[in-house]
C-alpha positions as CSV (number, residue, x, y, z in Angstrom):
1,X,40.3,22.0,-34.8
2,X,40.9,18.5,-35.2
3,X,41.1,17.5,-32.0
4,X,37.9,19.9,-30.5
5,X,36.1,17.9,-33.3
6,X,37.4,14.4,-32.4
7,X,37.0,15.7,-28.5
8,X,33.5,16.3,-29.5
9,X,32.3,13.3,-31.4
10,X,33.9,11.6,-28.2
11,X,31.5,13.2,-26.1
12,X,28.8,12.9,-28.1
13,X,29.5,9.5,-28.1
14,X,30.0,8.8,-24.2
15,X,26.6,10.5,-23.9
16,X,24.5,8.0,-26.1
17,X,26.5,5.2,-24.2
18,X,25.6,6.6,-20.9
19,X,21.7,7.1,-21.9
20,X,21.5,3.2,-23.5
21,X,22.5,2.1,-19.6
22,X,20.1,0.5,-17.9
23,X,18.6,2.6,-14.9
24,X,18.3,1.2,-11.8
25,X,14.5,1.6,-10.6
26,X,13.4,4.4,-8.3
27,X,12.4,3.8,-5.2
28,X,9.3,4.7,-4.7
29,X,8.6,3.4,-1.1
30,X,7.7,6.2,1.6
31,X,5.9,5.8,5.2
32,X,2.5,7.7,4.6
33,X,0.0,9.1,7.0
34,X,-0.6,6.6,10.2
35,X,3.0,4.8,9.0
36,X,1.2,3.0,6.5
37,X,2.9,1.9,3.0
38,X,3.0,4.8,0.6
39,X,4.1,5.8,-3.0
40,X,6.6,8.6,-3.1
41,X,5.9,10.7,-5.9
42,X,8.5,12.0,-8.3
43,X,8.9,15.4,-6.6
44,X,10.7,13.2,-3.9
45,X,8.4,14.8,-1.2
46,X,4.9,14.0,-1.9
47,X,3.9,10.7,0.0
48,X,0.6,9.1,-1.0
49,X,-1.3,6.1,0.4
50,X,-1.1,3.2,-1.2
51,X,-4.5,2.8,-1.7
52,X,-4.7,6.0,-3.8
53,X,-2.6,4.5,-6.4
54,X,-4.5,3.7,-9.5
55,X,-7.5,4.9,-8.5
56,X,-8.3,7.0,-11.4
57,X,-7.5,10.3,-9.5
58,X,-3.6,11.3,-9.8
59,X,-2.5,12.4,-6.5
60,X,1.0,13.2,-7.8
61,X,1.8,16.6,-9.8
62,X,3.0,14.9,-12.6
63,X,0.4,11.6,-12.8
64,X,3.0,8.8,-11.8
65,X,0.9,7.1,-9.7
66,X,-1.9,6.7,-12.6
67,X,0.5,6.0,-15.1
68,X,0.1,2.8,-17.4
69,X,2.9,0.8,-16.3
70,X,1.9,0.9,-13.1
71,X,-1.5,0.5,-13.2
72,X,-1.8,-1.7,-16.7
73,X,-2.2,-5.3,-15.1
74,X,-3.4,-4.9,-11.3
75,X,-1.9,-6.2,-9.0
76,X,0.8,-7.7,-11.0
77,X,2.1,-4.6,-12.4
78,X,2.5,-2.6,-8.9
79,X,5.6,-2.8,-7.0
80,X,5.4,-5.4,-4.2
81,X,5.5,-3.0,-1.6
82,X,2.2,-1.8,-2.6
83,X,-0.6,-4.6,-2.9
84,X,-1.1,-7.4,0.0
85,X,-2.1,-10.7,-1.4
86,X,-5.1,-12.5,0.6
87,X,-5.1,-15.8,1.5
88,X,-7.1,-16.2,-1.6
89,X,-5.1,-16.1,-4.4
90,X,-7.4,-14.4,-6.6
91,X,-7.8,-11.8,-3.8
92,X,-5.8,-8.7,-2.7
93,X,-5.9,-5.6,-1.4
94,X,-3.6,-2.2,-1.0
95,X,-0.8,-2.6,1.7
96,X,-1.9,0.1,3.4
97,X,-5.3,-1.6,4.0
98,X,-3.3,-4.6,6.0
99,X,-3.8,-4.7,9.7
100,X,-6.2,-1.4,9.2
101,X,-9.0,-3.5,11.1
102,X,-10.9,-3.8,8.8
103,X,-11.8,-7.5,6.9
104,X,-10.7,-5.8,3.2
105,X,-9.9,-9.7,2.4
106,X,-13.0,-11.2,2.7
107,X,-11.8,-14.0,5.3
108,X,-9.5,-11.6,7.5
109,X,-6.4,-12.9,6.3
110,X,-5.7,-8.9,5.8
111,X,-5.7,-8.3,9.3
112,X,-4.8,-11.5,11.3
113,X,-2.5,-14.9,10.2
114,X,1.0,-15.1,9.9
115,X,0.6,-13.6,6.4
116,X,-0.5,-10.5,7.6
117,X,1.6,-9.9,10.9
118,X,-0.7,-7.5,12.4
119,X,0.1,-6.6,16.2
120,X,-2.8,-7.0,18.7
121,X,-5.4,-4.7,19.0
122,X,-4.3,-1.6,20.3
123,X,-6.2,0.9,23.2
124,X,-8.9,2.0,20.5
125,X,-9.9,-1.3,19.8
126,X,-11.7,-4.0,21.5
127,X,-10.6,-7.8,21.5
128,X,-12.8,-10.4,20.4
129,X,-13.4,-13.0,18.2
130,X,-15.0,-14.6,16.2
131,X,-16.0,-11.2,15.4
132,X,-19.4,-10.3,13.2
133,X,-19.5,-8.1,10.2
134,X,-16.6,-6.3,8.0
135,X,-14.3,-6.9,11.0
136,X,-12.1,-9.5,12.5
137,X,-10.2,-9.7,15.6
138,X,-10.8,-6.4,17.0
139,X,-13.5,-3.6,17.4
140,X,-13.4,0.1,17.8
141,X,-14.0,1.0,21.2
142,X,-16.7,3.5,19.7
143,X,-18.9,0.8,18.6
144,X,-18.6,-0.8,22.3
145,X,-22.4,-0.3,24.4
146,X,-24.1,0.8,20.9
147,X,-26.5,-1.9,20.8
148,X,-25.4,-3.4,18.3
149,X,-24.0,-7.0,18.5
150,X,-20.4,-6.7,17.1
151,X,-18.5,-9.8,19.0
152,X,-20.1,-13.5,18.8
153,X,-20.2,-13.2,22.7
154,X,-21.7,-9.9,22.9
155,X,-18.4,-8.8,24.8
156,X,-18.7,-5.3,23.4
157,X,-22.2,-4.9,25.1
158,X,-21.7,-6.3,28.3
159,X,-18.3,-6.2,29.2
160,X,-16.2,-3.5,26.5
């Protein structure tokens, strides 16, 4: 009965030890809708968008993506992964909002610049720049013919 006692104390004992170890951090990184940068929740299947972290509405089942240490100290305290830093350094956005087409930035650095790395505009999109308004190098191809000036050139009138 001495031993099963010692045995046990011994186990006891390798179970503390083994709870003090540091854990290495979970990855959280998962390819949401569209291939854009998401937040794998902690039932290993749920993928959110980026942007829907720390928005005040949990997404996940168990309200990881709202919690505290994550969302204390924006953007410092998300993982890199998630936010985009502007060309601005007081600026950023979610990484899921880089190369979306839209200027999220403020002065496109979101959506063209070596910082961003977006590829060129693809068949839904119309190239031209400088263009006006909330985007940058590209236009839907819906907004093409609305009579609306969109491009600096008025390419999306005349010629889209």
């Amino acid at each position: 009965s001495a031993v099963a006692l010692l045995l046990l104390a011994a186990a006891v004992g390798l179970a503390a030890a083994l709870a003090l170890l540091p854990r290495a951090p979970v990855n959280r990184f998962c390819a949401a809708s569209n291939n854009w940068t998401g937040f794998l929740c902690d039932d290993r299947v749920t993928c959110i968008l980026a942007r829907q972290v720390c928005d005040g509405v949990s997404q996940c089942r168990n309200g990881e993506d709202e919690e505290e240490k994550l969302c204390g100290d924006l953007p410092r305290s998300l993982p890199g992964y998630l936010a985009f830093r502007c060309s601005n350094p007081s600026s950023w956005v979610y990484a899921d909002q880089r190369c979306d087409g839209r200027n999220d930035c403020g002065d496109c650095s979101d959506e063209m610049g070596s910082l961003a790395a977006c590829p060129p505009c693809g068949s839904e999109w119309w190239s031209c720049s400088p263009v006006l308004y909330e985007y940058c190098s590209c236009i839907p191809r819906r907004l093409c013919r609305d009579g609306i000036q969109h491009c600096l050139s008025w390419s999306d009138e005349y010629i889209c």
